[in-house]
N, C-alpha and C positions, 0 to 999 in steps of 0.2 A: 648153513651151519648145522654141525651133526646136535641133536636134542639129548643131551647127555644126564637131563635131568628130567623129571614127571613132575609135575602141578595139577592143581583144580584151581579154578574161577568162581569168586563168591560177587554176586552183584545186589543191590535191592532194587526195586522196580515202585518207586514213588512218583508223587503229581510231578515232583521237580525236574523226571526225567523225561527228553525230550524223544530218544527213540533207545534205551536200555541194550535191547538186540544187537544192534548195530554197534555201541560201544563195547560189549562184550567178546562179538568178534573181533574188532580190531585190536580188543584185548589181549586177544587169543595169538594172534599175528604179531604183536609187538612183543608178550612173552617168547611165543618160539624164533626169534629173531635175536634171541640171547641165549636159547639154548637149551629150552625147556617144554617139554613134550605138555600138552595139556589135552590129562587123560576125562574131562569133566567138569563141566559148566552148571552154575545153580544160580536160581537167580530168585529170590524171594519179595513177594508182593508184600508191600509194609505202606503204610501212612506216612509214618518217614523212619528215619536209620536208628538204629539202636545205640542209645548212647553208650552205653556200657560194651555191649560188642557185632557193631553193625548191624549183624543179622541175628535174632533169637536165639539163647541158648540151646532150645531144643531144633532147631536148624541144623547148626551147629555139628552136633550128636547124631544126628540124620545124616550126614551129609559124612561124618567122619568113620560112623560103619559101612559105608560103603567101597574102603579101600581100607586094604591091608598096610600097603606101605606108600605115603608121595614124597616128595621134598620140598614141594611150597605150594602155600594155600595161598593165591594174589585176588588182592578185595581190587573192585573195580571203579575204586573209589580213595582219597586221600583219606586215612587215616590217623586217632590220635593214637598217642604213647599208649594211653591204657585200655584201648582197642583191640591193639595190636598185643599187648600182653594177655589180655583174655581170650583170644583167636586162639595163640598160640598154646595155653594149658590147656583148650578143651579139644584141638584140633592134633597135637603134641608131634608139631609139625614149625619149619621156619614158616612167617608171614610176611609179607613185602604188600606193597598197596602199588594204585596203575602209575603211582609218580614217582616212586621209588625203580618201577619199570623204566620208566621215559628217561629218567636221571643216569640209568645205565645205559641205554641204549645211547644218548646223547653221549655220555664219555668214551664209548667204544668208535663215536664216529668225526667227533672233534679234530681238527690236522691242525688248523693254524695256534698259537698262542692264544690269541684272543678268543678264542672259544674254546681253549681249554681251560681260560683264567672264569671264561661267563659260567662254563660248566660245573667248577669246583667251587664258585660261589652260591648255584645255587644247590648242590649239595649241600654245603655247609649251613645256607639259612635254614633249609630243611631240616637238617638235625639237630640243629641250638635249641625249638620248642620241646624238642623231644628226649632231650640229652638226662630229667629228671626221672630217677626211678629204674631209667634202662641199663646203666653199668655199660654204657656205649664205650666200645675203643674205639681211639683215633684210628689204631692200624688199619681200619677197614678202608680210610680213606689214604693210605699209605703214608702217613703223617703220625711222625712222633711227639712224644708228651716230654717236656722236660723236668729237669729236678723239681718238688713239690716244697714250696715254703714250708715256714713251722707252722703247722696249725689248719693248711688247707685240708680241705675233700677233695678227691678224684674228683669228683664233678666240675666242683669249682676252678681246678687245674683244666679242666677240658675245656669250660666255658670260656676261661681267658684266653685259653689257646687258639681256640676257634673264631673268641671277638677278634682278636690281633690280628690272625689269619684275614679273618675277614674283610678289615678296613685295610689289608694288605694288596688285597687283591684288586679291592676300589680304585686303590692311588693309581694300580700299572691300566686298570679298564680306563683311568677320566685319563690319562697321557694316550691311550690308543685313541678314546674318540675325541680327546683333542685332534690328535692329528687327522681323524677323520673329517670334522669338522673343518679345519683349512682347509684339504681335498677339494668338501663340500662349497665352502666358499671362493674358491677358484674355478667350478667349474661354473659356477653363478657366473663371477665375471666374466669368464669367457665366453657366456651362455653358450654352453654347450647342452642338449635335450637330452637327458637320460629318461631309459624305461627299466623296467622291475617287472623282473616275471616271477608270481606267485601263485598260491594254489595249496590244497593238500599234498601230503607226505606221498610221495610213490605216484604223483599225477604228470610224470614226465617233463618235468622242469627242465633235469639240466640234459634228457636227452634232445629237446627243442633250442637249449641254450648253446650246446656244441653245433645241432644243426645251421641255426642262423649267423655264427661267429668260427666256425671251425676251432672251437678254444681246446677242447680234446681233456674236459671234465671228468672226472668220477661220475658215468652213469651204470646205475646198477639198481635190479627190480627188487629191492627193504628200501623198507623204512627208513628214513635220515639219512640216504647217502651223502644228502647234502646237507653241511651244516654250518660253513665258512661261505660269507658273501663272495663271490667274485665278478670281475665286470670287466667287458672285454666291449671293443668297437663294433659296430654293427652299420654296415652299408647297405642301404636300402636297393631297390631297382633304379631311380633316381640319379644315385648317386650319394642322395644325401648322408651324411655321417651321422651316429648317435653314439650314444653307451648303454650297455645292456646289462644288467646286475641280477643275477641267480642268486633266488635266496632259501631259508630255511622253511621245509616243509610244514605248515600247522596240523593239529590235529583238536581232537576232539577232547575235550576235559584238559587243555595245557598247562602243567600247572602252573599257579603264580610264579613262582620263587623264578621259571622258567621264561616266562613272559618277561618278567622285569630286569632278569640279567642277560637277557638278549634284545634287551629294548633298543639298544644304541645301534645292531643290526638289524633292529626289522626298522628301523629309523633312516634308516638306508633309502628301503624301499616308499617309505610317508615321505621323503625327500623327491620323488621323481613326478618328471612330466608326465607320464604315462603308463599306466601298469597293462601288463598280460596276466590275465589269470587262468593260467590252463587247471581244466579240469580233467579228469580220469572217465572219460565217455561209458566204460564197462565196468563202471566201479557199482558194486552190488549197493554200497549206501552213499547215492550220488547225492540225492537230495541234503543230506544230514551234513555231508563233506561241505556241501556248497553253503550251506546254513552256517556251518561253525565259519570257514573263509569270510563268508560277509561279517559277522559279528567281530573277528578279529577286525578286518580293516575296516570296522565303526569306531573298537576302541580304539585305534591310531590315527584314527581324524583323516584320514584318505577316501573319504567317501565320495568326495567333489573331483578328486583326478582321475580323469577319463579314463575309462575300462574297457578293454576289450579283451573277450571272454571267448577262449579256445579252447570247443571240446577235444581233446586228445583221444587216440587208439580208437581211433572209430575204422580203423580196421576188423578190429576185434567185435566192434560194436558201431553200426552205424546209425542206428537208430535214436529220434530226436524223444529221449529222455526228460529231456529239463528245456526250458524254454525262458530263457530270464530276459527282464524289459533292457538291457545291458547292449550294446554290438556283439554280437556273437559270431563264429565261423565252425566249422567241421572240419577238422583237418587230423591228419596221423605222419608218422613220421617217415610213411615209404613215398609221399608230396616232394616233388623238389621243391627247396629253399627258398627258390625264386617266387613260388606260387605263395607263400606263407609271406614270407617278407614284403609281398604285392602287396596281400592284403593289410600287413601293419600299414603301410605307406597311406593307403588308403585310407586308414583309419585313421589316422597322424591328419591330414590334410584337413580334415572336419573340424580340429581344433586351430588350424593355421589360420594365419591372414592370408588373401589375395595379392597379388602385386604383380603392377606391368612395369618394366624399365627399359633401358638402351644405355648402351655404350658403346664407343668409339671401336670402329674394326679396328685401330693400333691397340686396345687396350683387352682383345679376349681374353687374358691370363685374368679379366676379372669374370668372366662366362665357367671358368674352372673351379672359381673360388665360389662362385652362387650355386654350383650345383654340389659342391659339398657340404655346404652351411644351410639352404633352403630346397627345396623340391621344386626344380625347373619340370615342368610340362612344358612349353613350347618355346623354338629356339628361331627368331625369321631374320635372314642375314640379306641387306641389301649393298648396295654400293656405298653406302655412307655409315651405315653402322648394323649394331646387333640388335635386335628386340627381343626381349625374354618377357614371359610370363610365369608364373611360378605360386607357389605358397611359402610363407615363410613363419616361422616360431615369432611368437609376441615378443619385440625386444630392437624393432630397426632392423635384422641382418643385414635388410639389400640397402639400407640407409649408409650402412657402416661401410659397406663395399664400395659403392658406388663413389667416386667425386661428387664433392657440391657442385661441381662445373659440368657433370655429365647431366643430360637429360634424362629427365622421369616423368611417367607420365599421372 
């Protein structure tokens, strides 16, 4: 994207933060990812943030003779209303905060409906707090204001505009994860295994998601290329069938408003048998990446669904960085398929039941049917029938296949 604008980065550096550095870069990355040159980073050590205006007035003043002309000062941090208005008299500059960033980045990357409806809701929660005192127009959200009762305020006209909007967008979000939701419960019935491949923003999700399904997704090296669930079959070495679901990148400080109206998609992912959590093997702040990852999937209650953790572009990097008590593998994307999908299988099997059975040599069309639903290892065909062993998902498959009248052992 050509950087058509100049910014500076205002951060604080308190107990509360966990690695400041590393946020501020990725700060840096997510601004010029919309367009904005960032000519200079300040990062001020404080006890904690300034209420009145994040960083010290005389910061502030420091920080703003040192440029002639920018076009936005981005605090690396969520921001109030009267923050944001004292930044901007003493800086005499636009102000935007890192979730005002995200908020854009997210609606520049949004395709499907449902994520442009989760998008523009959390827009709008975000500026209902902030709507006092600021003379906010809608048009920024390309939404018009209609005629004004007797007796209203602009603001008041905004706010009802923006409530209504809001529980406008609820009704079409509960009818999509409605319909989600029977998806979700038919494929219960059918017990069909779905997996969820997650991880940080830009950590090669959906170019591992094309690789293992050939689905021929939006991959591309920014930030949120992906931001619409998709889930496509996935055929193991086996044979065995699944479903694979690519989902939306985390990152570091997400903010609320963002969390909570894309809850019904990361619920997606809190819905499966099995997560991949690729990580970015050459990523300069692995650790911190892999830190915010696990605390998101604490606060979604996925703690207990088996994990298997692929470092990614260890091309680039193949050296063992991170070392988590998780199954982990080393893999990059120039691996054939077959080597990567081995190892899911393998992994998959560790959660499986055991099972030996037989059936009738007239009946193999049920020997087709178990290696698409369970994972056959071994196939022994004698004069009287078939002996199969295998692993299979909690749930009967080879029960449901098999006749009561065939032998099992």
């Amino acid at each position: 994207m050509d950087l058509t604008h100049t910014g500076v980065i205002l951060a604080t550096n308190t107990k509360q933060n966990k690695d400041v550095e590393s946020e501020v870069r990725e700060l840096k990355e997510l601004s010029e990812s919309i367009g904005i040159e960032i000519i200079g980073t300040h990062i001020q050590n404080r006890t904690s943030i300034d209420r009145k205006s994040y960083v010290g007035s005389g910061f502030l003043e420091e920080v703003k003779m040192q440029y002639e002309d920018i076009d936005y000062c981005i605090i690396n941090d969520e921001i109030l209303a009267s923050q944001n208005r004292r930044i901007e008299e003493i800086m005499d500059t636009n102000v935007i905060d890192r979730t005002q960033v995200i908020l854009d980045i997210f609606s520049l990357r949004a395709q499907s409906k449902a994520g442009q409806l989760q998008v523009e809701l959390a827009q709008l929660e975000y500026l209902v707090p902030r709507l006092k005192g600021q003379g906010i127009n809608l048009s920024r959200l390309g939404a018009g204001i209609g005629t004004r009762g007797p007796g209203e305020t602009k603001l008041e006209t905004d706010r009802r505009h923006i409530n209504s909007r809001i529980s406008d967008i609820k009704k079409q979000l509960h009818v999509i994860e409605d319909h989600r939701l029977r998806y979700r419960d038919k494929r219960r019935s059918n017990q069909v295994t779905k997996v969820s491949i997650i991880g940080y923003t830009n950590a090669g999700k959906s170019t591992l998601f094309n690789k293992l399904t050939n689905a021929g997704t939006l991959q591309e090296d920014k930030l949120f290329a992906t931001l619409d669930p998709l889930t496509r079959e996935m055929v193991l070495p086996s044979g065995f069938q699944c479903i694979i679901s690519d989902t939306v990148g985390f990152i570091q400080k997400l903010p609320t408003t963002l969390i909570e109206s894309f809850k019904s998609t990361l619920e997606e992912a809190a819905d499966s048998d099995f997560i991949i959590h690729v990580i970015d093997n050459n990523a300069p702040d692995i650790v911190s990446q892999y830190d915010t990852v696990l605390d998101l999937i604490d606060s979604l209650s996925m703690k207990e669904i088996p994990q298997l953790i692929l470092f990614n572009k260890t091309d680039l990097n193949n050296k063992k960085r991170l070392l988590p008590m998780k199954p982990h593998k080393f893999v990059n994307m120039n691996m054939p398929a077959q080597d990567i999908l081995m190892e899911i299988e393998n992994f998959m099997v560790k959660s499986f039941d055991a099972y030996n059975t037989s059936i009738p040599l007239r009946r193999q069309d049920k020997l087709y049917s178990l290696k698409r639903q369970t994972i056959v290892k071994t196939v022994d065909i004698d004069d009287e029938k078939v002996k199969i062993s295998g692993f299979e998902p909690a749930g009967n498959f080879v029960k449901r296949i098999v006749d009561k009248d065939d032998e099992r052992d």
